[in-house]
C-alpha positions in Angstrom: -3.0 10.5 -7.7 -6.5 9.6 -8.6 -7.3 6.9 -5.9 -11.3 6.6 -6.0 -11.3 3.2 -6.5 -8.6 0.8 -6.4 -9.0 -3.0 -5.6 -7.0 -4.8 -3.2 -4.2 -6.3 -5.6 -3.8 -3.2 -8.0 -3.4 -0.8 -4.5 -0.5 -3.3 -3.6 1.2 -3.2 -6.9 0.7 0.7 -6.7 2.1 0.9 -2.7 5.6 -1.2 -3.5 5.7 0.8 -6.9 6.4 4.1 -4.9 8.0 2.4 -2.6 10.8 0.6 -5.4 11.0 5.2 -6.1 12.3 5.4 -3.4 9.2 7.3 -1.7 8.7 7.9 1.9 5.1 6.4 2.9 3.3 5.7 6.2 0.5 3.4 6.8 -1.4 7.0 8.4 -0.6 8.7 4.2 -1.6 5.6 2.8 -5.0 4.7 4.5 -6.1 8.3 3.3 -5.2 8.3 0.1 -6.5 4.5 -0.4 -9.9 4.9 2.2 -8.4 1.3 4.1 -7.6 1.1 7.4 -4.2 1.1 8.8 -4.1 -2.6 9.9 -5.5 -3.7 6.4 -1.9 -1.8 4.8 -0.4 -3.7 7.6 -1.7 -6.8 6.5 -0.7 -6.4 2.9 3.0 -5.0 3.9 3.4 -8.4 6.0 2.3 -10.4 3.0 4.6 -8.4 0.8 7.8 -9.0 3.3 6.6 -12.8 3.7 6.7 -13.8 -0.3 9.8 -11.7 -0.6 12.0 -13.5 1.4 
């Protein structure tokens, strides 16, 4: 996957796309392949959870 650039919105559409396939992630995989820290995925996944419920 070509991840050189991707803004905050389209990685978060890309991270619950793999993760609606059924993929096995962690915030250590993700914050390489997207250059963000760990606590930024952990921000978004919160933000994710919160407007899903």
């Amino acid at each position: 996957m070509n991840n050189d650039y991707v803004d905050s919105k389209q990685r978060k559409f890309l991270i619950i796309k793999r993760l609606l396939n059924q993929e096995h992630l962690s915030y250590q995989q993700l914050s390489e392949e997207y250059y963000v820290s760990r606590s930024e995925l952990f921000k978004k996944y919160e933000e994710v959870i919160h407007y899903s419920l």
